[in-house]
C-alpha positions in Angstrom: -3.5 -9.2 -4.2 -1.8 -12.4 -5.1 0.9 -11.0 -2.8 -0.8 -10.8 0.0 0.0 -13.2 2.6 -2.9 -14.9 4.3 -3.0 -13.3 7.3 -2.7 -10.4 5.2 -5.7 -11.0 3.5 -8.1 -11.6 6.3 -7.1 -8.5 7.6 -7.7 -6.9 4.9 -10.9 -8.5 4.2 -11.6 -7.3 7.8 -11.3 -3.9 7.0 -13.0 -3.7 4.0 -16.3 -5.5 5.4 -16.0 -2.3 8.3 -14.8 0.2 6.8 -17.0 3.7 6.7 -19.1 4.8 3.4 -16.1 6.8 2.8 -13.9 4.2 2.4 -11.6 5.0 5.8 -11.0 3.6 9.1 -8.5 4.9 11.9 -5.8 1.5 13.1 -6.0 2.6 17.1 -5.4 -0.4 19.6 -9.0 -0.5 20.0 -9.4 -1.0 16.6 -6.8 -3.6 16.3 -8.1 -5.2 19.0 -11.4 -5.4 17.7 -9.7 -7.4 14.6 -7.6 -9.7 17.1 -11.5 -10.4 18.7 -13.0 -11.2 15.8 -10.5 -13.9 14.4 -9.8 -15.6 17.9 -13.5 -15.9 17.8 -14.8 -16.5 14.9 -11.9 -18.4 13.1 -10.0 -20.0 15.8 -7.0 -17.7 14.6 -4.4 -15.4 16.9 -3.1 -12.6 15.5 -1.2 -10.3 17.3 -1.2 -6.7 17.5 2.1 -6.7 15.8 1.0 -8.8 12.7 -2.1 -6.3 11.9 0.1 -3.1 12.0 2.8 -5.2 9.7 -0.1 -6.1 7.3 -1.3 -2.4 7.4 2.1 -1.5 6.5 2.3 -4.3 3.4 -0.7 -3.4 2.2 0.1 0.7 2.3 3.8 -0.4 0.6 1.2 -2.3 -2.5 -1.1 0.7 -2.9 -4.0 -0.6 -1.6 -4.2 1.3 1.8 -3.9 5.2 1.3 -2.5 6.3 4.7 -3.0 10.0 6.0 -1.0 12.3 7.2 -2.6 11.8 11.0 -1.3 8.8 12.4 -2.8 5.6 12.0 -5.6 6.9 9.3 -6.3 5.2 6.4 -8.3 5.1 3.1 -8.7 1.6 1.4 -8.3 2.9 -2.6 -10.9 3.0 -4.1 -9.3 1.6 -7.5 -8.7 -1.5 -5.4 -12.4 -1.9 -3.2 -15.7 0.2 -2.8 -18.7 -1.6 -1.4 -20.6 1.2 -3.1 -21.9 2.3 -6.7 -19.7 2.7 -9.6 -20.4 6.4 -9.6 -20.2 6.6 -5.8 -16.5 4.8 -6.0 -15.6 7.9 -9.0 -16.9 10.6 -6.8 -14.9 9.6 -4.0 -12.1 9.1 -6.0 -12.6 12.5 -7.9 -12.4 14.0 -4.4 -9.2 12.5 -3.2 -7.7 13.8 -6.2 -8.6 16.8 -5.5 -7.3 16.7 -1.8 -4.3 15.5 -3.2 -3.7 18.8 -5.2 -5.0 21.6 -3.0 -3.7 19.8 0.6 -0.8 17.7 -0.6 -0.1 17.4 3.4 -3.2 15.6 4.3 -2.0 12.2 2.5 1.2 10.1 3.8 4.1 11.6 0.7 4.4 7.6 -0.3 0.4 7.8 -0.3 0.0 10.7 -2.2 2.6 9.1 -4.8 0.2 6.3 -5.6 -2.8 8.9 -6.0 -1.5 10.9 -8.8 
């Protein structure tokens, strides 16, 4: 994380606070703009659209997003964050393993590297 920028960060500390139970959230414009919202209003900050799909890409390139095959899908990894239990964080992880075997083409190749 220490090479996170820290725009990077907030972003990221964006999508971890609204992320799903599962872990996943889906980058659309609406999405995006949601995050550009949320700093102009509650931190005084601009970011444009540009900068948060940069920062998605910086933070797929370190491992800590695990982008899908469907565009714009992502998976924060669970080795990294999981606002769950212990045993909820190994479950989930046990089943993207397992996705990663039996439907290889459901991950993003450079993804699917970092899971096995």
């Amino acid at each position: 994380l220490s090479k996170l920028t820290k725009t990077e960060r907030l972003i990221l500390d964006y999508v971890t606070e609204n992320a799903s139970s599962e872990n996943d959230f889906d980058s659309n414009i609406r999405y995006r703009k949601r995050i550009t919202l949320f700093f102009e209003k509650n931190c005084k900050t601009l970011i444009k659209d540009s900068t948060i799909k940069h920062s998605f890409r910086t933070l797929k390139k370190l491992g800590i997003l695990i982008a899908f095959k469907s565009r714009g899908s992502y998976c924060i990894n669970p080795n990294f964050y999981f606002p769950g239990s212990d045993k909820k964080r190994r479950e989930l992880l046990k089943s993207m393993l397992e996705d990663a075997y039996t439907s290889p083409e459901m991950y993003d190749p450079k993804s699917l590297a970092i899971l096995l």
